[in-house]
C-alpha positions as CSV (number, residue, x, y, z in Angstrom):
1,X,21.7,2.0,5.2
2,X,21.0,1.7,1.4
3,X,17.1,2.3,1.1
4,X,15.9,1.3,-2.7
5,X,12.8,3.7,-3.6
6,X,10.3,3.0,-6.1
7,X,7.1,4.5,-7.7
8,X,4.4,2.7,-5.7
9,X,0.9,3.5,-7.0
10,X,-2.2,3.2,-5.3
11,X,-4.0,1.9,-9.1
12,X,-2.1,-0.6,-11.2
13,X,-2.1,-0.3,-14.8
14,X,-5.1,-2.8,-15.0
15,X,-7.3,-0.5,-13.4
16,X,-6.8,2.0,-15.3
17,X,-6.7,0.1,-18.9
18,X,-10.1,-1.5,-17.2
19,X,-11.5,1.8,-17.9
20,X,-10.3,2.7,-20.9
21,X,-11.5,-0.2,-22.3
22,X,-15.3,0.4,-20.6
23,X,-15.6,3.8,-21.6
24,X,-13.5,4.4,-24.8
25,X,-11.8,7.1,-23.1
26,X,-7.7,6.2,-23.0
27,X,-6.4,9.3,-21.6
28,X,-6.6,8.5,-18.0
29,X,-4.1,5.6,-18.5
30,X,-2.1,7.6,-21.5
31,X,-1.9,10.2,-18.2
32,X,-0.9,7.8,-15.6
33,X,1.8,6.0,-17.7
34,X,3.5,9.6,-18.8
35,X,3.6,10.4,-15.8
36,X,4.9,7.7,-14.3
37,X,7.3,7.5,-16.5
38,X,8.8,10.9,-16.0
39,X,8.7,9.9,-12.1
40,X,10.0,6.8,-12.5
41,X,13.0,8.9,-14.5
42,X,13.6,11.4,-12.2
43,X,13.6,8.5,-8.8
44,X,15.9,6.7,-11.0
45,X,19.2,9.1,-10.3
46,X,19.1,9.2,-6.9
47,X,17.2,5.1,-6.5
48,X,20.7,3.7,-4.7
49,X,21.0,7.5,-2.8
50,X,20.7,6.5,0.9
51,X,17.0,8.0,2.2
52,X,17.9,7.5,6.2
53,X,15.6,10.3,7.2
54,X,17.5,13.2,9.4
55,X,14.6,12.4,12.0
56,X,11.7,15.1,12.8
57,X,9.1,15.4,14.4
58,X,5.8,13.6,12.8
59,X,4.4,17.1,11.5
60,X,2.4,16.6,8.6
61,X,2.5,19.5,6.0
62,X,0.3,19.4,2.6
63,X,0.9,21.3,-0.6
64,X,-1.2,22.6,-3.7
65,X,0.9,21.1,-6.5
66,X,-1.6,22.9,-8.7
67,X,-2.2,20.7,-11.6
68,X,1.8,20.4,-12.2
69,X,4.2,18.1,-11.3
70,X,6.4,21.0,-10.0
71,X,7.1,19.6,-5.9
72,X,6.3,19.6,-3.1
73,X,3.6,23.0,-4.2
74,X,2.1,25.6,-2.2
75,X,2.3,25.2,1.5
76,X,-1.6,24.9,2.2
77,X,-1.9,23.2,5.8
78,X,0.6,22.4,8.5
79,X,0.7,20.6,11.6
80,X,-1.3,22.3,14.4
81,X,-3.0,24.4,11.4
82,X,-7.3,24.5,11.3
83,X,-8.9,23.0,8.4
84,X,-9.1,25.1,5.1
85,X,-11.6,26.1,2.1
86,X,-10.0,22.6,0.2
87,X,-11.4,19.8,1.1
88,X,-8.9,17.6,-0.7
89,X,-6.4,19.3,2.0
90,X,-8.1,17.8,5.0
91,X,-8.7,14.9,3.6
92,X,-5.1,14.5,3.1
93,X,-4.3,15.8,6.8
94,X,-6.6,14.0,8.2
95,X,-5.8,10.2,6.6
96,X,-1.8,11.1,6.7
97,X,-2.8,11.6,10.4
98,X,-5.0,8.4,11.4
99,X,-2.1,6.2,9.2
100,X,0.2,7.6,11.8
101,X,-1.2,7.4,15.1
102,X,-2.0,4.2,13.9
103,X,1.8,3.0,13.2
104,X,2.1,4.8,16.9
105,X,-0.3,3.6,19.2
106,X,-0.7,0.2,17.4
107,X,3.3,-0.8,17.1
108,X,4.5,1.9,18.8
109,X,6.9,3.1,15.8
110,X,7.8,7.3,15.1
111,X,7.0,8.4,11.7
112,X,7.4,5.7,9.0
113,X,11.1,5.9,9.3
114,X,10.7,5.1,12.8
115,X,12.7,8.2,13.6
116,X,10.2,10.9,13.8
117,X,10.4,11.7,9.7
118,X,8.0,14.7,9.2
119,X,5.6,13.8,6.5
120,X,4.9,15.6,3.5
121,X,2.0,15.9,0.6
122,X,1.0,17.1,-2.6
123,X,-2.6,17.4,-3.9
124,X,-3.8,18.0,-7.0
125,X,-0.9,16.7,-8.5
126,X,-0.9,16.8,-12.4
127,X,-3.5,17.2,-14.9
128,X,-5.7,15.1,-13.2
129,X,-3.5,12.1,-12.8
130,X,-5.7,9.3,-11.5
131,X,-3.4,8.0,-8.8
132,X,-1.7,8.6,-6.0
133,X,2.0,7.0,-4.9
134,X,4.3,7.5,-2.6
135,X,7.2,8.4,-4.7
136,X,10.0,7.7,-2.0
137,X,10.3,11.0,-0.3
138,X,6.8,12.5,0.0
139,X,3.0,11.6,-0.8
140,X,1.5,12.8,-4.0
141,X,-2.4,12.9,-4.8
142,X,-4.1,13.2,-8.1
143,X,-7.6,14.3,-8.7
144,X,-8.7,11.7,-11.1
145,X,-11.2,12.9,-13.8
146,X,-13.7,13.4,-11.1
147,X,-16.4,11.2,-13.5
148,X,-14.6,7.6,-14.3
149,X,-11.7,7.9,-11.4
150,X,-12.0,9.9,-8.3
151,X,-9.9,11.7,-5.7
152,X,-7.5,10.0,-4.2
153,X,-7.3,12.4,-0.3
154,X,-10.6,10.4,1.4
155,X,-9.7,6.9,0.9
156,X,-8.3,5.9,4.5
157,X,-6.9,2.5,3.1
158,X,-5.1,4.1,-0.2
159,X,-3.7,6.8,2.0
160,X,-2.4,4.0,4.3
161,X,-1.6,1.9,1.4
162,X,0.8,4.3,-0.1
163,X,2.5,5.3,3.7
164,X,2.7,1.6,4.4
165,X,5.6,1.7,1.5
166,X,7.6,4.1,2.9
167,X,7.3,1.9,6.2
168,X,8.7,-0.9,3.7
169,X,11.2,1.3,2.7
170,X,12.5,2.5,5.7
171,X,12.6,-1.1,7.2
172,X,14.3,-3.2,4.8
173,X,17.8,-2.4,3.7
174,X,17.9,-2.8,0.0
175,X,14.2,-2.2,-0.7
176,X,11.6,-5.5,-0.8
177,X,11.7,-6.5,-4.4
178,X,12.7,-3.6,-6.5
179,X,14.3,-4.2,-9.6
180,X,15.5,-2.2,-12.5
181,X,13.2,-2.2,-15.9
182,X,15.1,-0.1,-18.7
183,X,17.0,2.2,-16.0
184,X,13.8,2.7,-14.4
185,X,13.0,1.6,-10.2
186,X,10.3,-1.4,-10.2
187,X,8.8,-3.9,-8.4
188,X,9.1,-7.8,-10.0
189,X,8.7,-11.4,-8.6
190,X,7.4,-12.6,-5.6
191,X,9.6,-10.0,-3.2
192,X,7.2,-7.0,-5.4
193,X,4.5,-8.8,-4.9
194,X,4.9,-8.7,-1.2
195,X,6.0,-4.9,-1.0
196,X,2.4,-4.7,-2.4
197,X,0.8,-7.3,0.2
198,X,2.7,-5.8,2.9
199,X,0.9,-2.2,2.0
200,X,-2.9,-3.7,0.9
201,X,-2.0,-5.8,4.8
202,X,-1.5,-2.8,7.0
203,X,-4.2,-0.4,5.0
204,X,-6.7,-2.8,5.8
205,X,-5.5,-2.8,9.4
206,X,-5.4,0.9,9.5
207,X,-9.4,1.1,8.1
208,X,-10.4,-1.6,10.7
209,X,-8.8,0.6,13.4
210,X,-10.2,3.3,12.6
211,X,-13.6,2.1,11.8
212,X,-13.2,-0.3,15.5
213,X,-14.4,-3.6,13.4
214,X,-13.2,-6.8,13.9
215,X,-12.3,-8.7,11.4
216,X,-15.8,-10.2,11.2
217,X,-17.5,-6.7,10.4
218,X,-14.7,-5.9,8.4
219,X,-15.3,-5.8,4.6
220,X,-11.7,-6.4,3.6
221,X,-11.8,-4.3,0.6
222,X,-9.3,-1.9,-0.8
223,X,-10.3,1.4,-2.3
224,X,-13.9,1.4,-2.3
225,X,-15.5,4.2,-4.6
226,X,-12.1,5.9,-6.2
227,X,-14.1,4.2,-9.5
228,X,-17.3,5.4,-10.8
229,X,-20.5,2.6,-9.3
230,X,-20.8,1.8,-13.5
231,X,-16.7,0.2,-13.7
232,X,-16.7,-1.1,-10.0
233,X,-16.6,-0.7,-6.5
234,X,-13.2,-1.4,-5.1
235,X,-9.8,-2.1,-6.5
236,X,-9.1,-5.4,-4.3
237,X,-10.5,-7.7,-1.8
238,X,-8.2,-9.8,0.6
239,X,-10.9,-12.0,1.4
240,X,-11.7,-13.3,-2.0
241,X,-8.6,-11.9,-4.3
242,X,-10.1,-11.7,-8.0
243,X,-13.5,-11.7,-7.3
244,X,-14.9,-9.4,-9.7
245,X,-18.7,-9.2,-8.4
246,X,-16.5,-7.2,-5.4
247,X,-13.9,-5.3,-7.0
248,X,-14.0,-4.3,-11.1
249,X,-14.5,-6.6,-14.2
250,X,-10.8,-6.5,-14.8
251,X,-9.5,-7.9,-11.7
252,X,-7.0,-10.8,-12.2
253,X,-5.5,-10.8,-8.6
254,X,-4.9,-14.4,-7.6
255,X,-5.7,-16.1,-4.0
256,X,-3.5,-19.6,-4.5
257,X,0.0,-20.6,-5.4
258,X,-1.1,-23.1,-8.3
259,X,-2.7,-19.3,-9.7
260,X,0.5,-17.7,-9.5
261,X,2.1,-15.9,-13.1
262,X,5.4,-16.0,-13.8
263,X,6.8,-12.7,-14.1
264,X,3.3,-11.5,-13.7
265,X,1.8,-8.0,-12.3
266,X,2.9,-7.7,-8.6
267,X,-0.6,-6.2,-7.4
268,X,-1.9,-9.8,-9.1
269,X,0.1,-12.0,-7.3
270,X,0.0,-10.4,-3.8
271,X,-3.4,-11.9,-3.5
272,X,-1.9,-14.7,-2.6
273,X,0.0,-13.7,0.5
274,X,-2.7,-11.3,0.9
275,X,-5.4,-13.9,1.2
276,X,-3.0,-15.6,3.5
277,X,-3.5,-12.5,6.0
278,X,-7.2,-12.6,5.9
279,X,-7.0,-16.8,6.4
280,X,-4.9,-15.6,9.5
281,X,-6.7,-12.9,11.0
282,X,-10.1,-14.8,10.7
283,X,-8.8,-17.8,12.2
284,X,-7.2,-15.9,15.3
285,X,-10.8,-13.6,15.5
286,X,-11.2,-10.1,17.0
287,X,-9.5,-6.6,15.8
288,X,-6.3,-8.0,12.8
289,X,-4.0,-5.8,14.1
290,X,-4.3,-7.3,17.9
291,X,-2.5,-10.7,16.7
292,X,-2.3,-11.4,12.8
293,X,-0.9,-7.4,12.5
294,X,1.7,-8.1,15.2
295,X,2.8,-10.5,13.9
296,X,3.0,-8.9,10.4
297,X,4.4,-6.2,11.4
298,X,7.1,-8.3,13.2
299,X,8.5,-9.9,10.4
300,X,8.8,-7.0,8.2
301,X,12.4,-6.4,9.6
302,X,13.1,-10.1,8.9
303,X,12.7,-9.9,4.8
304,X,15.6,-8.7,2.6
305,X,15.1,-7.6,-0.9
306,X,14.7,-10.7,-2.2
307,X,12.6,-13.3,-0.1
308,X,10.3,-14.9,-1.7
309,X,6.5,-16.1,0.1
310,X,8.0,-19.0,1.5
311,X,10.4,-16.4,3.3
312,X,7.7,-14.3,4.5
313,X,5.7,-17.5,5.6
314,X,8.6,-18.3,7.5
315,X,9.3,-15.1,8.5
316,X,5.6,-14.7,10.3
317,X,5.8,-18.3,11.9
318,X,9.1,-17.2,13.7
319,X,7.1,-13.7,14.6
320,X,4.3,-15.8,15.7
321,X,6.5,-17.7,18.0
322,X,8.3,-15.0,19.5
323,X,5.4,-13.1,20.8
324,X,3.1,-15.9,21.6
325,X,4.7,-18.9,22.0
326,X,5.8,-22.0,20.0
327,X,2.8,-24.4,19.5
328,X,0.7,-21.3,20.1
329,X,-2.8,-20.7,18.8
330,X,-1.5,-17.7,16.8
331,X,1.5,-19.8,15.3
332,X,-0.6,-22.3,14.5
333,X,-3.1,-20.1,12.6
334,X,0.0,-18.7,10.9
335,X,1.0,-21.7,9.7
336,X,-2.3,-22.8,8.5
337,X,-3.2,-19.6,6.6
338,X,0.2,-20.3,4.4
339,X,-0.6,-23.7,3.6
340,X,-4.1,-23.0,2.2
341,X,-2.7,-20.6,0.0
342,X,-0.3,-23.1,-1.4
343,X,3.2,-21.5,-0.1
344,X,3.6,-24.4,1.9
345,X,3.1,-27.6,2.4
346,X,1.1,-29.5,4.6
């Protein structure tokens, strides 16, 4: 099968023109969006190349990129290896790690192909780039500036945000929602903005596991302190998508269909299914990924490139139905969650 790749980044552009703006210093995003660029470029002429994985054996191996964008680095830690002098390396062992035994033990699925892929890293990637993506084959981490934007390696939930894409990818034929911009792989419309639900969904699962919180304890906050306390403390919330006083002064994510922007930014407009996750998971109480994930994680393999939120709503319902049963608590709350988000009606 035909699997579309993108460059997914853990930071949108917002983010990172949030902080330019508060501290007058524009060479983080003037970094990020050369570099980018130059990844999007290279992706581009092998984007339609088909990325069925030749299978493996889950073995995680991380590489010193070095500052350059030279891949996959210097070998530095692989599978069964102890812990070395870079912290930045176990970090990145240890999140690539929990992300997986998550996918496994949760949903029961080999790698994020599925097949057993073995996954592989790069830290300190670029001259401090300040993000980190999964750039269709492998992970890549940037160090930030270390003073406005940190490292990427020890946030849980950005680690699983980025693997969650390469789930994505290896699920739906086609790619969810990637389009291309000036001969360049992107994500556009509703379908992008669920590729970017579908990985802030299951990274918010994976910190709840690993945390054991319910979804009452649960904060439901993406990338909590990769920004500096003085520009903000996390990059989004599910539970209340926008709200600055939670995430940074920026923030335009949007929670309700009548919010949605027309060709807007796909990390703004996954809010709203988003949100409808949280609505979900609340209603049906306990650990998210017991009932709401499930369920979530069911109808992945039911999207196609282009469905829309009204496809995924529909998509989740059917899920819902087929491991609970019709008229179940679980549809119900399903069906709820996407009508108070404005997706469907009542």
């Amino acid at each position: 099968m035909v699997r579309l790749r993108c460059v997914c980044c853990a930071l949108p552009q917002r983010v990172l023109d949030h902080v330019a703006a508060k501290t007058g210093d524009a060479s983080a995003a003037r970094r990020h969006q050369e570099t980018t660029e130059r990844i999007r470029a290279q992706r581009n002429a092998t984007a339609a190349a088909s990325t069925q994985a030749p299978g493996g054996e889950g073995k995680r191996s991380i590489h010193d990129a070095g500052g350059k964008e030279v891949l996959p680095g210097l070998l530095v830690r692989a599978e069964g290896a102890k812990p070395v002098a870079d912290e930045a390396a176990n970090e990145a062992f240890d999140n690539l790690g929990i992300t997986l035994d998550f996918y496994s033990k949760v949903f029961g699925r080999d790698s994020l192909d599925a097949r057993g892929m073995d996954v592989i890293a790069s830290i300190h990637f670029g001259d401090q780039f300040p993000n980190a993506m999964w750039n269709g084959e492998q992970m890549l981490f940037g160090d930030g500036d270390g003073i406005h934007v940190g490292g990427f390696t020890r946030s849980i939930d950005i680690v699983a945000h980025e693997l969650t894409h390469a789930v994505t990818q290896h699920t739906i034929s086609g790619g969810l929602g990637v389009v291309t911009r000036n001969g360049k792989p992107d994500l556009a419309g509703e379908a992008g903005a669920l590729n970017e639900s579908i990985s802030d969904v299951f990274a918010s699962q994976v910190k709840q596991w690993h945390a054991k919180q319910d979804v009452a304890k649960a904060d439901w906050l993406l990338g909590t302190g990769i920004l500096a306390p003085s520009l903000g403390h996390a990059v989004r919330s599910l539970k209340n998508p926008g709200d600055t006083s939670k995430t940074y002064e920026g923030d335009r994510q949007v929670a309700h269909m009548s919010q949605y922007v027309q060709g807007g930014d796909v990390h703004a407009n996954s809010g709203i299914p988003n949100h409808a996750f949280y609505l979900c998971a609340q209603a049906l109480g306990g650990h998210a990924w017991e009932h709401a994930g499930r369920i979530w994680y069911d109808a992945i393999a039911s999207l196609v490139p282009t469905s829309s939120f009204a496809d995924a709503a529909k998509a989740t319902g059917a899920a819902a139905a087929r491991l609970f049963g019709n008229s179940s608590k679980e549809q119900h709350a399903v069906e709820a969650a996407w009508q108070k988000v404005g997706v469907t009606g009542s």
